[in-house]
C-alpha positions as CSV (number, residue, x, y, z in Angstrom):
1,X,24.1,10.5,10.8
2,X,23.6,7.9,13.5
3,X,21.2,5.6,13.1
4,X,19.0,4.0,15.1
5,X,20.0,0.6,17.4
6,X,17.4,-1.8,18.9
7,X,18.5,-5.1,20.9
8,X,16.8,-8.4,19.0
9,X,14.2,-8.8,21.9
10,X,12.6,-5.1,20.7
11,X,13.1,-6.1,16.8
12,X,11.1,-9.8,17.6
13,X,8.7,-7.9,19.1
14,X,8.2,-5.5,15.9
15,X,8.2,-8.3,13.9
16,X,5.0,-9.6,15.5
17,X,3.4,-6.5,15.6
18,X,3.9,-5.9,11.9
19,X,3.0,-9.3,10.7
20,X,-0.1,-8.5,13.0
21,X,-1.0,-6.0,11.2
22,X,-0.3,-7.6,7.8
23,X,-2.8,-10.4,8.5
24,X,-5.2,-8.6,10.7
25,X,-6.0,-6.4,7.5
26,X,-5.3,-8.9,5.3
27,X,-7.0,-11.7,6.2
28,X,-9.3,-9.8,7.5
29,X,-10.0,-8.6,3.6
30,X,-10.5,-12.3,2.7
31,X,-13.0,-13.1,5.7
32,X,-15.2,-9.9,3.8
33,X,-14.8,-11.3,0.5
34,X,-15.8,-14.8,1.6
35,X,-18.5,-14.3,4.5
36,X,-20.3,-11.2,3.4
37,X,-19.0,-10.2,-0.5
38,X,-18.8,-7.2,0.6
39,X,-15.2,-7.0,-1.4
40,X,-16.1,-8.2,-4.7
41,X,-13.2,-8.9,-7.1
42,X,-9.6,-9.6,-6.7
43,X,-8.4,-5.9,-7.1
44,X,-10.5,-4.9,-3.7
45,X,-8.7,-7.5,-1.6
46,X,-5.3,-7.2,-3.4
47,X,-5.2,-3.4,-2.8
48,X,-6.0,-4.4,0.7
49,X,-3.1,-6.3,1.5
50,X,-0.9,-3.8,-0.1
51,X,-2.4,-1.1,2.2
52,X,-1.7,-3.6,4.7
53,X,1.8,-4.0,4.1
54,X,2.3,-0.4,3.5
55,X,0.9,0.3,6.9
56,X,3.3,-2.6,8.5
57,X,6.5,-1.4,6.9
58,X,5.7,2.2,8.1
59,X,5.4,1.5,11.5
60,X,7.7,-0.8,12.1
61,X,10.6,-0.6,9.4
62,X,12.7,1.6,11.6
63,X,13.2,-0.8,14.1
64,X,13.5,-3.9,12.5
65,X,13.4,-3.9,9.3
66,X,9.7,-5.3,8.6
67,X,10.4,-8.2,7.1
68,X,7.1,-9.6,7.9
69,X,8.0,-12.6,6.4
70,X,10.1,-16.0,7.2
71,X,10.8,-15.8,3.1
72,X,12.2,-12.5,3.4
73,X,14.6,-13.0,6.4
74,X,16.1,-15.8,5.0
75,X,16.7,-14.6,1.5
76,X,18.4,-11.8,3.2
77,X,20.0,-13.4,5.3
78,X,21.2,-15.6,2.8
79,X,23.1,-13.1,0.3
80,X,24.5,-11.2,3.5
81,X,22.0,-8.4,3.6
82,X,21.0,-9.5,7.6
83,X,22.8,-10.8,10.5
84,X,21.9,-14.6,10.7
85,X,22.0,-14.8,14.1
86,X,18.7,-12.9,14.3
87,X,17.0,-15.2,11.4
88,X,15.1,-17.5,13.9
89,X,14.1,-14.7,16.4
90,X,12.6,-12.7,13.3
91,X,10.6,-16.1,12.3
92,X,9.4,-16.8,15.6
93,X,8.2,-13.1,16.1
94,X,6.2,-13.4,12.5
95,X,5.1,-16.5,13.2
96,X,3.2,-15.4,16.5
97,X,2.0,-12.4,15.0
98,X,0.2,-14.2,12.1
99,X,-1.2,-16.4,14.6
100,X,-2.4,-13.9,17.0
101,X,-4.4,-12.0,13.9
102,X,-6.1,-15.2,13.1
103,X,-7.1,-15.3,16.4
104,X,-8.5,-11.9,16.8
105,X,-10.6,-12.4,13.1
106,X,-12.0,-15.4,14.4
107,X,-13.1,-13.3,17.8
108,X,-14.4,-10.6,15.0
109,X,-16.2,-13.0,12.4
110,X,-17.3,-15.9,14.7
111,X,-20.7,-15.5,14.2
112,X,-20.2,-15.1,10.3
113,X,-18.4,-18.3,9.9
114,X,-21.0,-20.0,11.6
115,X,-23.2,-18.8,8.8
116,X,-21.1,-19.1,5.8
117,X,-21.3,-23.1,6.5
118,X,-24.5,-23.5,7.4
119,X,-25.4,-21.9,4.2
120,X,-23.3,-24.2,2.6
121,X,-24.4,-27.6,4.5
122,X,-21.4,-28.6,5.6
123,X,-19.8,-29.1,9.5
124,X,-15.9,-27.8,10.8
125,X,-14.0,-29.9,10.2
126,X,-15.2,-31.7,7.4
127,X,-14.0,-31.8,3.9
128,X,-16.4,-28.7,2.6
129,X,-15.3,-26.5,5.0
130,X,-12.2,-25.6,3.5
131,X,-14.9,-22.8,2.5
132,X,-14.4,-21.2,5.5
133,X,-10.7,-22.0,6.0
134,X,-9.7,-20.2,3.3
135,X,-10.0,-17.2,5.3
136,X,-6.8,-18.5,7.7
137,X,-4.8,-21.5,5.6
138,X,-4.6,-21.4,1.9
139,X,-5.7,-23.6,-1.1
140,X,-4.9,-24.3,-4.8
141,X,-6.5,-24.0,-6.8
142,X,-8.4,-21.0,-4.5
143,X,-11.8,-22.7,-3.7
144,X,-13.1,-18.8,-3.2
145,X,-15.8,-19.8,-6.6
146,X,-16.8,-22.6,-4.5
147,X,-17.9,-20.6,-1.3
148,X,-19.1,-17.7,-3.3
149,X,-21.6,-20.1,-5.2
150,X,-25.5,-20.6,-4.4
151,X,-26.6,-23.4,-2.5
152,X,-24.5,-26.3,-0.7
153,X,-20.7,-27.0,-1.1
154,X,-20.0,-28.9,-4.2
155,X,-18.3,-31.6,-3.7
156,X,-17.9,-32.2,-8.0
157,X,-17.4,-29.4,-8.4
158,X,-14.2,-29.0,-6.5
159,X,-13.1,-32.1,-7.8
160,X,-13.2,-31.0,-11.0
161,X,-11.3,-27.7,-10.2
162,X,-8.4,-29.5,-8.3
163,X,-7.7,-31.1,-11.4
164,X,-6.6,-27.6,-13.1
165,X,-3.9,-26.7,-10.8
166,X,-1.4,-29.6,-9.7
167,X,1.2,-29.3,-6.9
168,X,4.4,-28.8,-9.0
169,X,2.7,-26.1,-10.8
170,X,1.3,-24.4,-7.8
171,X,4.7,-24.7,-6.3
172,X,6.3,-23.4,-9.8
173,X,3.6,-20.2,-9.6
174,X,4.6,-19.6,-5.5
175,X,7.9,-19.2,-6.5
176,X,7.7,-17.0,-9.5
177,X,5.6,-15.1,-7.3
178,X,7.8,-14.5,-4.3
179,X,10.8,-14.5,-6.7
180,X,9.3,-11.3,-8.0
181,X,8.5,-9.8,-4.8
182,X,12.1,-10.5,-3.6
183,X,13.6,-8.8,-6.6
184,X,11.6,-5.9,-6.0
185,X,12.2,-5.3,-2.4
186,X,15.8,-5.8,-2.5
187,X,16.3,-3.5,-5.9
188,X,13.5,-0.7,-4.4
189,X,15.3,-0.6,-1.0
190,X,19.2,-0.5,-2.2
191,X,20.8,2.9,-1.3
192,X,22.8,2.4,-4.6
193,X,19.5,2.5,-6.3
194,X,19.2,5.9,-7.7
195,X,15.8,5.9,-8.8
196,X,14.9,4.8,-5.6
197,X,11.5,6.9,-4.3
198,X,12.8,8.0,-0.9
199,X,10.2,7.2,1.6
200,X,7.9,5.3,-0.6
201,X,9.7,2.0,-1.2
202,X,6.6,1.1,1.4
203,X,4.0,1.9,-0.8
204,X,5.9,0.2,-4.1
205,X,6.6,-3.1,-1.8
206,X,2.5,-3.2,-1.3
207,X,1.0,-2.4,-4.9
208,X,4.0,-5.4,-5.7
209,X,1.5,-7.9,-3.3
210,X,-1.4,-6.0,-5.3
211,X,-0.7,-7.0,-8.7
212,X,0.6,-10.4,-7.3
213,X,-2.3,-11.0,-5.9
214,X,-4.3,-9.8,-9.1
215,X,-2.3,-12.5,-11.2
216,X,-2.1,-15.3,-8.8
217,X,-4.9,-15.2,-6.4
218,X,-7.0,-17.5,-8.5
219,X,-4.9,-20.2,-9.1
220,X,-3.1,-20.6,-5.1
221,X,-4.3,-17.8,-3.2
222,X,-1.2,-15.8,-3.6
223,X,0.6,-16.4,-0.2
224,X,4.6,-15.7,-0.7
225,X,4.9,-15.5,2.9
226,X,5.1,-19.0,5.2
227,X,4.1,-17.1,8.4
228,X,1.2,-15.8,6.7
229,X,-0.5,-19.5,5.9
230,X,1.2,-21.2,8.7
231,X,0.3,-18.6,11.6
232,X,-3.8,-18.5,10.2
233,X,-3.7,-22.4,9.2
234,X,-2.2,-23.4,12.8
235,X,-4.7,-21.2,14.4
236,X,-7.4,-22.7,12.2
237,X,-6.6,-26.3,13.0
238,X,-6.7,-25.2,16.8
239,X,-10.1,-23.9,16.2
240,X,-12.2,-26.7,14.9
241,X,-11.0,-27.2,11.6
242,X,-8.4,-29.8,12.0
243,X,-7.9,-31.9,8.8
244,X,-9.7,-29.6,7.0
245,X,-7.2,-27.0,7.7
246,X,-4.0,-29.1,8.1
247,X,-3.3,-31.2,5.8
248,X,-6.0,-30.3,3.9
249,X,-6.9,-31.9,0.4
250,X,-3.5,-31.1,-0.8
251,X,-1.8,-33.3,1.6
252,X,1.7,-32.4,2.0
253,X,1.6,-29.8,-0.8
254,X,0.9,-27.4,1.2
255,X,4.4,-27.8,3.2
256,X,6.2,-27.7,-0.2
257,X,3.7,-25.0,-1.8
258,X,3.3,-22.2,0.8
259,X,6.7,-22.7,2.9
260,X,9.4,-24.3,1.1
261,X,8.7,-22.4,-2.8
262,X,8.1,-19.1,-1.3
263,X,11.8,-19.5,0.8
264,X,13.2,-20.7,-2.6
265,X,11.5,-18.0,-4.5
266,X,12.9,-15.3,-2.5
267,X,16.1,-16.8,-2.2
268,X,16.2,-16.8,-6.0
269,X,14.7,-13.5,-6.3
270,X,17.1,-11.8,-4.1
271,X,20.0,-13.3,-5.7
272,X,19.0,-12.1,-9.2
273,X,19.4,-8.7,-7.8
274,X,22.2,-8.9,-6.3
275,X,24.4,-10.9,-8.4
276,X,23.4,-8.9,-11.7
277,X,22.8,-5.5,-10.6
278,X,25.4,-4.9,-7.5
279,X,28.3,-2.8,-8.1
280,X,31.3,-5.2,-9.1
281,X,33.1,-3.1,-6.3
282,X,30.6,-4.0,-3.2
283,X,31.0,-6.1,-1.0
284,X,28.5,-9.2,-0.6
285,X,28.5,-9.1,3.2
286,X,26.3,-5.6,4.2
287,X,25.8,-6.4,8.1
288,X,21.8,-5.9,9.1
289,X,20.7,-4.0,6.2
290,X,16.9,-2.7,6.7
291,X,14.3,-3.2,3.9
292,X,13.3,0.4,4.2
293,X,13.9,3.8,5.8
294,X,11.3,5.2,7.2
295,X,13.2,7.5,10.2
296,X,16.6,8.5,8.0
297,X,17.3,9.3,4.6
298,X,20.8,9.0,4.8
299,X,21.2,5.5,5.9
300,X,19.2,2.1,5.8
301,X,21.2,0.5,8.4
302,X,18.4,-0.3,11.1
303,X,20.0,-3.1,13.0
304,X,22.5,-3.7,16.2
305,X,24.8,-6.0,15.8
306,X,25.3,-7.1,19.2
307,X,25.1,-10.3,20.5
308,X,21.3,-9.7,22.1
């Protein structure tokens, strides 16, 4: 069976539109959880950015892939498994999507925002309003037990908590992290996999992020995915938050925590799979493979080629 060929342009612009959708819902899940509580627990958010990413991958896996994430393409892209021509169109796409969603939240939850620091005494822009910026850019340790408390921010407080998770060890738990998420879309999407659940690698992929998020959450906000904090964290600095949102009070940690581990982890994770589980007959090189099928179940080959 013929499959389905779309020209880079079209892919980019899936790209955006899935990451879109990843950080509209997802982000959007944090914004409840932190301005209203309506989402109480890590389980309700988690679930919702696997619902998220279920949705993404759905819609847009047929055309390109649905990556959704700069981690991804690369790690792909680096074991053969995507054409690297196409690796900075992918990012850029992601990238603009992520940014967009932020964007859109903040249209959605402006007034809430406003509200959320008032009630805890402090300005955009300053130091305590990485209360609200969580909802865009992310933090270790997660600050969430700070916003959620009574009263004004607590400056102690969060002292005291940055103390309990350190940049090498948020960087170590980032990688594990994506490392795992890696392994499982690359083993859950191989044709050769024959417990692979047709149509559902989707739905697998998102309850991954769900017990990721479960686990990790807590300690660095569980991002695995550079456009995800650098799309919201761009868009927060843009928006009032400025130092608060970029650097932040981990300085350049959050370069080497949320973009450079989560590239590494997936790199690594991807690897594993491939260099212990494939076939000793395949060949490394498998031009523009395609994370999932969602419009063939004979082929996973979503990509063209060409040159555009």
């Amino acid at each position: 069976m013929s499959t389905p060929r779309h020209r880079l342009s079209t892919c980019v612009l899936a790209e955006a539109i899935g990451t879109f959708i990843l950080v509209f819902f997802g982000c959007g899940a944090v914004h409840v959880a932190v301005l209203t509580g309506d989402l109480n627990g890590l389980w309700q958010v988690g679930i919702v950015w696997g619902i998220a990413i279920m949705l993404a991958i759905y819609t847009i896996g047929g055309v390109s892939g649905a990556h959704i994430n700069p981690a991804i393409t690369i790690a792909l892209a680096a074991w053969n498994l995507f054409p690297r021509g196409r690796v900075l169109g992918y990012i850029a796409g992601q990238l603009v999507g992520a940014f967009v969603a932020a964007a859109a939240l903040y249209l959605v939850f402006g007034g809430y925002l406003a509200e959320k620091e008032a009630a805890k005494g402090v300005s955009r822009g300053e130091p305590g309003s990485i209360v609200t910026a969580m909802c865009y850019g992310e933090y270790y340790p997660n600050p969430g037990p700070i916003a959620a408390a009574d009263g004004p921010f607590d400056a102690a407080r969060w002292a005291e908590m940055q103390e309990l998770v350190c940049t090498p060890r948020a960087f170590g738990i980032e990688l594990l992290g994506t490392a795992i998420l890696a392994f499982v879309v690359v083993g859950i999407t191989d044709p050769r996999n024959k417990t692979q659940p047709e149509r559902l690698a989707p739905l697998f992929i998102g309850l991954t992020v769900t017990a990721l998020i479960c686990v990790i959450a807590p300690l660095t906000q569980a991002c695995f995915n550079p456009a995800r904090d650098f799309g919201p964290r761009l868009f927060a600095v843009c928006a009032g938050w400025g130092a608060a949102a970029a650097p932040g009070p981990n300085g350049m940690g959050i370069i080497y925590v949320y973009m450079i581990a989560p590239i590494f982890g997936a790199v690594l994770g991807a690897g594993l799979y491939q260099l212990v589980f494939r076939d000793e007959e395949d060949v490394a090189s498998v031009p523009g493979r395609a994370l999932v099928n969602v419009s063939s179940a004979e082929s996973t080959d979503h990509y063209d080629n060409s040159a555009n």
